[in-house]
C-alpha positions as CSV (number, residue, x, y, z in Angstrom):
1,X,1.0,16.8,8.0
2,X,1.9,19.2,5.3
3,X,5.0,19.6,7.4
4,X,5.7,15.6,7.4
5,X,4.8,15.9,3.5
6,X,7.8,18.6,2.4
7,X,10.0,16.5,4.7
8,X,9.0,13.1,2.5
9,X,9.7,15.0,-0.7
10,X,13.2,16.3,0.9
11,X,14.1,12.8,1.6
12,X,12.7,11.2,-1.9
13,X,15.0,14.2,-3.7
14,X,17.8,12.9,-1.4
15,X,16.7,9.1,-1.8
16,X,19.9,8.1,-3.6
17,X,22.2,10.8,-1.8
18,X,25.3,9.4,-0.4
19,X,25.9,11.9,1.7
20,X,22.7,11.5,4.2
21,X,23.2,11.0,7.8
22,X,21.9,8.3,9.7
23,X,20.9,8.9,13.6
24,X,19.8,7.0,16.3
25,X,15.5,7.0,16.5
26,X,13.0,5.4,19.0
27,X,11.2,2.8,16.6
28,X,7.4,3.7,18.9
29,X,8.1,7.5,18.1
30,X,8.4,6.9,14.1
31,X,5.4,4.4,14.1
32,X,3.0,7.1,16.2
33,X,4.5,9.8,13.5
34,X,3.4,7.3,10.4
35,X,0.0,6.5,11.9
36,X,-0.8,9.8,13.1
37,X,-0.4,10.6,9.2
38,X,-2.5,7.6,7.9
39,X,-5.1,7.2,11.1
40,X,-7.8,9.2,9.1
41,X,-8.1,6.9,6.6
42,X,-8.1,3.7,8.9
43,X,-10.9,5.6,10.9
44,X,-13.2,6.4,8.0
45,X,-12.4,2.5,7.0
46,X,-13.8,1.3,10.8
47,X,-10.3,-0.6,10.6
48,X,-9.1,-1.5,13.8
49,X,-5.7,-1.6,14.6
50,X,-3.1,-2.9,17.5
51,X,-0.3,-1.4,18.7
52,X,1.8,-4.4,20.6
53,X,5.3,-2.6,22.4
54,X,7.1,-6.1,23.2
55,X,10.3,-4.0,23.7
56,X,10.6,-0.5,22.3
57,X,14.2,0.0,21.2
58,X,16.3,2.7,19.5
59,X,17.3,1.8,15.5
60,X,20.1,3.2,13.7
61,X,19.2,4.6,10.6
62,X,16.9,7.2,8.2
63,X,13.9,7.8,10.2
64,X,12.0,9.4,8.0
65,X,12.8,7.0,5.4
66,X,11.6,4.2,8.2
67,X,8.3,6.2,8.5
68,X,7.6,6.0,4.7
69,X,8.1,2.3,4.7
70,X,5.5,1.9,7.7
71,X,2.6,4.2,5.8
72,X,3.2,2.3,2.8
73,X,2.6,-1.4,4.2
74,X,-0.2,-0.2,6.2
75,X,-1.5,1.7,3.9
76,X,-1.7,-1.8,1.6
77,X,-3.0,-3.5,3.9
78,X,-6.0,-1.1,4.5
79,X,-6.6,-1.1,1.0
80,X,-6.6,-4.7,0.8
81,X,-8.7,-4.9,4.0
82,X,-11.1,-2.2,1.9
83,X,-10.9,-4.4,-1.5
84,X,-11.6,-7.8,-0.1
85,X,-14.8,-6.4,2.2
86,X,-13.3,-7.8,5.2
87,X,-15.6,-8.5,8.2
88,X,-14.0,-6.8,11.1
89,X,-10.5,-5.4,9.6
90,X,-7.6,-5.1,11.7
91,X,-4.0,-4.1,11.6
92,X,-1.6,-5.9,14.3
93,X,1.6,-4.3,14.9
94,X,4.1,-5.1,17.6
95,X,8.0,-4.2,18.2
96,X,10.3,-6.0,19.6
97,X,14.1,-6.5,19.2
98,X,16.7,-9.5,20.1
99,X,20.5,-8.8,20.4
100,X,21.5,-6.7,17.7
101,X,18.5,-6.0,16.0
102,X,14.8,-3.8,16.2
103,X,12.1,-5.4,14.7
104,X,8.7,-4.0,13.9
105,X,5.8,-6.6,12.7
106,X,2.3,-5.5,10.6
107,X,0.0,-7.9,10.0
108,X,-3.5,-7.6,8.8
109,X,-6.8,-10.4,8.2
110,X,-7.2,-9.4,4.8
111,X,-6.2,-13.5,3.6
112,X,-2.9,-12.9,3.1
113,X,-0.9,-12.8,-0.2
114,X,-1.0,-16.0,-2.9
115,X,2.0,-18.1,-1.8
116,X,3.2,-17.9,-6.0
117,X,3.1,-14.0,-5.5
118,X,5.4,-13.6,-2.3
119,X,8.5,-13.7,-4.0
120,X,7.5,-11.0,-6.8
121,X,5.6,-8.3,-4.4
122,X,9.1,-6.5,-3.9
123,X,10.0,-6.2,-7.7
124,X,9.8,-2.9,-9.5
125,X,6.0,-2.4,-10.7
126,X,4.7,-5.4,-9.9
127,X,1.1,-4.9,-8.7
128,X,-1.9,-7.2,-8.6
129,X,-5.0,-6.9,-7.1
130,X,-4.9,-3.1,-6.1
131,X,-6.5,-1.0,-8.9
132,X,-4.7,1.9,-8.3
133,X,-1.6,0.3,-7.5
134,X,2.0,1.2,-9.3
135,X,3.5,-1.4,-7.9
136,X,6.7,0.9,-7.0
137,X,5.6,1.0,-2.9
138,X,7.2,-2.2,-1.9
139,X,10.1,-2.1,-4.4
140,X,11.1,1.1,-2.6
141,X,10.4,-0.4,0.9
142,X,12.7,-2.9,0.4
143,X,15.7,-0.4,-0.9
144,X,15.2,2.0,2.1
145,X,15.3,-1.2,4.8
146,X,18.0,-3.5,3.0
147,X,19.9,-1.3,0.9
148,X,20.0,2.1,2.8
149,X,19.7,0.3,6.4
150,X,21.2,-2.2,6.4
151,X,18.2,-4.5,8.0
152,X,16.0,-6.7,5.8
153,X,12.0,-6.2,4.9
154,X,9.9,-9.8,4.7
155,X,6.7,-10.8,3.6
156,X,4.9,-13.9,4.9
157,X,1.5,-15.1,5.8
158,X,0.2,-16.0,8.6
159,X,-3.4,-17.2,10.0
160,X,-5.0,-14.7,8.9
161,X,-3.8,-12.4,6.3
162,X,-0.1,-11.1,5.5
163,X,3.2,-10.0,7.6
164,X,5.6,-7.8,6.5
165,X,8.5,-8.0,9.1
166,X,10.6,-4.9,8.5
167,X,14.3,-5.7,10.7
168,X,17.1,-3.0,11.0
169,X,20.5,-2.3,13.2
170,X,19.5,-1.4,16.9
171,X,21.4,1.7,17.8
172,X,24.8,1.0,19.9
């Protein structure tokens, strides 16, 4: 962990570098490596969560930058999970891919996010029902997927609770 830790601060001092390199990573490794991190605090929570490998393909990309955009969304929706007292919390996530693309999918049954709110959970600062939210965690999601990726990050709801669909280049 404090190994994964000086490696995130490495990449936040080279977050706006133009000289990083991008490599070829297996999306399952970077999701066990962000989990194993964060899997205390699901435990301790009693907060269930699903792995679902549809297809486990190889991205092209910043992996460690990757892996901070997986702890962050999970780690929201555990503390939304945590803040709404929900019955029976879980975390779904499943990977997949289609032609050109590697997809990863978290959903949680926390209720989703208010449909007026969707739009504006991405911009710098904007937090609303976390209490010790800054409101910075999704802003920089987004940059590392869609502007330092290439791929795109989503947020939608579904039956149950939220989705944040996080799509980037397959490797070639």
């Amino acid at each position: 962990i404090t190994k994964y830790m000086s490696n995130t601060i490495n990449d936040f001092q080279n977050f706006f570098a133009k000289d990083k390199e991008k490599v070829c990573f297996n999306i399952s490794e970077q999701l066990n490596t962000s989990i194993n991190i964060i899997s205390s605090g699901l435990k301790k929570n009693k907060i269930h969560m699903d792995i679902i490998i549809i297809k486990n393909p190889q991205a092209f990309g910043f992996k460690n930058e990757y892996s901070q955009v997986i702890i962050n969304i999970v780690n929201n929706a555990r503390d939304m999970l945590i803040e709404r007292k929900i019955e029976n919390p879980k975390i779904k996530i499943f990977i997949e891919e289609d032609e050109n693309t590697a997809v990863l999918r978290i959903s949680d049954n926390a209720g989703g996010i208010e449909k007026a709110m969707l739009t504006k959970i991405f911009e710098p600062f904007f937090t609303k029902e976390k209490s010790n939210g800054t409101g910075i965690g999704l802003f920089m999601s987004k940059l590392i997927i869609e502007n330092n990726m290439g791929g795109e990050l989503l947020a939608i709801n579904n039956n149950d609770g939220a989705e944040f669909i996080i799509v980037v280049p397959k490797a070639l």
